[in-house]
C-alpha positions as CSV (number, residue, x, y, z in Angstrom):
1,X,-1.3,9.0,12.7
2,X,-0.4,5.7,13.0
3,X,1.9,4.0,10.2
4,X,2.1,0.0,10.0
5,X,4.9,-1.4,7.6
6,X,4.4,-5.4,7.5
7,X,5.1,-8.1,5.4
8,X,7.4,-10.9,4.5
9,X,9.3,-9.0,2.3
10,X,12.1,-6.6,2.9
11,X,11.8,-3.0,3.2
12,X,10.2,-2.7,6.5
13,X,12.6,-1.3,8.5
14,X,14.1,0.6,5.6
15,X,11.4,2.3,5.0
16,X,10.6,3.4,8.8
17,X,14.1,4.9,8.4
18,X,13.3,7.0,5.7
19,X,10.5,8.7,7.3
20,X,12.4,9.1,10.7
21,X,15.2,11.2,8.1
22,X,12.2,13.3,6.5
23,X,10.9,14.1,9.9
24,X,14.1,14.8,11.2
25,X,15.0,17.1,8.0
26,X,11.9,18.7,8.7
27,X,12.6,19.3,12.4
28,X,10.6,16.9,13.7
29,X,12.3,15.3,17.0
30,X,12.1,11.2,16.6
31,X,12.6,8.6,18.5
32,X,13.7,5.2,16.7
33,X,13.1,2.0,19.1
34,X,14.2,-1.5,17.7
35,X,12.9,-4.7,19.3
36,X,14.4,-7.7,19.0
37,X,18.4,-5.9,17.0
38,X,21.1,-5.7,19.0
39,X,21.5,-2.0,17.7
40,X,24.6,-3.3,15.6
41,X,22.8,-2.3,12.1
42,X,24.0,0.3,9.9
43,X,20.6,2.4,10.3
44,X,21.4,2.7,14.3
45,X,24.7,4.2,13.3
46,X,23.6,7.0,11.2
47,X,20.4,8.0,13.5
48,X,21.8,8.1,16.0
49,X,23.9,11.0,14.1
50,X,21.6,12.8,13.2
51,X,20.2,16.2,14.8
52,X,17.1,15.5,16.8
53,X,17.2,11.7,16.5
54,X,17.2,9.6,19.7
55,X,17.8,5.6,19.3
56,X,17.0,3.3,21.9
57,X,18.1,-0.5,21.8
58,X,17.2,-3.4,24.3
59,X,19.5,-3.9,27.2
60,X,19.1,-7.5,26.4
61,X,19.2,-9.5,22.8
62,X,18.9,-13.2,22.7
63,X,18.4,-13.3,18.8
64,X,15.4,-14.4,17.5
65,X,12.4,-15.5,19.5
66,X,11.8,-18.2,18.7
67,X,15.0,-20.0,19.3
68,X,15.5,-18.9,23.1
69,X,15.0,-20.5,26.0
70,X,12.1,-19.7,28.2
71,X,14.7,-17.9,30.6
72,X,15.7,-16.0,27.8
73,X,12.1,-14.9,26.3
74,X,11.0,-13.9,30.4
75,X,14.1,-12.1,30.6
76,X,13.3,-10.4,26.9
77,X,10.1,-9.6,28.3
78,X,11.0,-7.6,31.3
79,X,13.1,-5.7,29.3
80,X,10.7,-4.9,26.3
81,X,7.9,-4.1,29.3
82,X,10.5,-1.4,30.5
83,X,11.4,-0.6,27.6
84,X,8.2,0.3,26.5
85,X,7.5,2.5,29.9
86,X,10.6,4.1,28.8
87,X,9.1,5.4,25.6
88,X,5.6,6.3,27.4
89,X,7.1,8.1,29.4
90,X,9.3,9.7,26.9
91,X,6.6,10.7,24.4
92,X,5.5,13.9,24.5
93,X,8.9,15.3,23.8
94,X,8.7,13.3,20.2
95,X,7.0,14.3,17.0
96,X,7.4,10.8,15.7
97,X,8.5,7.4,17.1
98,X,9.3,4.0,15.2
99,X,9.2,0.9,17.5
100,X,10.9,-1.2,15.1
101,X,9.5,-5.0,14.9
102,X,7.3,-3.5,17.3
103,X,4.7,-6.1,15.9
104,X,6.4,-8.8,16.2
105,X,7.0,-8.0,20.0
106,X,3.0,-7.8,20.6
107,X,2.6,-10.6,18.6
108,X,4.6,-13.0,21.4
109,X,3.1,-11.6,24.1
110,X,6.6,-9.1,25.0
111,X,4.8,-6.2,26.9
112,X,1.1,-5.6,28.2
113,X,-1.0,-5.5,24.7
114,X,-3.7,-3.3,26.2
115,X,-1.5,-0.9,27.5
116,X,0.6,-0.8,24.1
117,X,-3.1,-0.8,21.9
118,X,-3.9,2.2,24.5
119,X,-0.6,4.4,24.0
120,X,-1.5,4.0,20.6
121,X,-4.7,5.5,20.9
122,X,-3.2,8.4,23.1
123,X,-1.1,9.4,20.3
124,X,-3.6,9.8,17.3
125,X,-3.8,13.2,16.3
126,X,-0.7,14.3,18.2
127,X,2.0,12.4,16.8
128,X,3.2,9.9,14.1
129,X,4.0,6.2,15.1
130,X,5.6,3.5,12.9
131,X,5.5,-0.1,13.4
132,X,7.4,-2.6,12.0
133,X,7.1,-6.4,11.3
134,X,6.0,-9.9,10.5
135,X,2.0,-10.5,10.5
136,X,0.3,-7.7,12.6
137,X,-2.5,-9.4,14.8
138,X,-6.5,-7.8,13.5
139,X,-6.4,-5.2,16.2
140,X,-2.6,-3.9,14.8
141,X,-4.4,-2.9,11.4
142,X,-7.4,-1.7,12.7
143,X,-5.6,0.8,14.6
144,X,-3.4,2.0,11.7
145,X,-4.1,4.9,9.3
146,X,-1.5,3.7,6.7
147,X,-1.4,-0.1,6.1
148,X,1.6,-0.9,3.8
149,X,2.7,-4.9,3.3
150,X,5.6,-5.4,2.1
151,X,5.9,-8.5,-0.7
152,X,8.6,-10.6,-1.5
153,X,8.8,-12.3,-4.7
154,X,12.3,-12.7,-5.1
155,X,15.5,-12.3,-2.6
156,X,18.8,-13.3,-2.8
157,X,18.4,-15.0,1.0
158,X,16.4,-18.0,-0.9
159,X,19.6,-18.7,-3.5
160,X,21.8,-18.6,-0.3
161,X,23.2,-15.4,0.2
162,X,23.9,-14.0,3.6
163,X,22.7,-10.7,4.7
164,X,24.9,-8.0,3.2
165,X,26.0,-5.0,5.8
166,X,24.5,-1.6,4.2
167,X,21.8,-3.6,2.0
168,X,20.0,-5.8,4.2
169,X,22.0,-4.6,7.9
């Protein structure tokens, strides 16, 4: 089934990285794919420990999207699009796979959206998929078996405080 973790508020991620560690406890082999992280985040580090966990991280991080240049989102592009031919081709030797702000990378247009909505379809009934991030486009949901939104109503980000390794990293 397909699992879609959205929202504005935090706990996306986190929670994507719970059920890669039940999986893998259960002996599930997962795949954990994060889009637009530079694989520096305290999640990455203990996956990538674990038994029967594989991590993959872009080649190349420009930070966030909408701050790069248009060298830098073609160049983000090319990589996400292999990327992605990385996992597809990767697949069938995963019981579950989390692309990580994977929605976030449809939403701008970062690999072929047909393609992705297709692999997607492939996978029902023979695997689990998470995805991760801001405002899933219509067809995102529509795909998904579990729809969970994350809400924020209060975070220490809007008093001022920085992003805190372990908590929020």
């Amino acid at each position: 089934m397909i699992h879609l973790y959205h929202g504005h508020g935090k706990g996306k991620t986190t929670a994507a990285v719970g059920l890669a560690v039940r999986a893998a406890g259960a002996g599930m082999h997962v795949l954990f794919v994060q889009f637009f992280k530079n694989g520096s985040s305290s999640e990455v580090k203990i996956l990538s420990s674990l038994p029967g966990v594989d991590v993959l991280i872009p080649e190349v991080w420009h930070g966030r999207y909408k701050k790069m240049s248009e060298e830098q989102q073609e160049e983000t592009k090319k990589c996400y699009t292999e990327l992605m031919r990385v996992v597809a081709d990767r697949a069938d030797g995963y019981g579950l796979i989390v692309l990580d702000e994977s929605v976030s990378a449809y939403n701008y247009g970062m690999f072929d959206r047909e393609s992705f909505l297709e692999m997607l379809r492939s996978w029902k009934n023979v695997r689990e998929a998470v995805l991760t991030g801001r405002d899933p486009a219509p067809e995102l949901r529509e795909i998904a078996d579990y729809v969970t939104e994350m809400k924020k109503e209060k975070h220490p980000f809007d008093l001022g405080v920085n992003a805190r390794k372990g908590i929020e990293f």
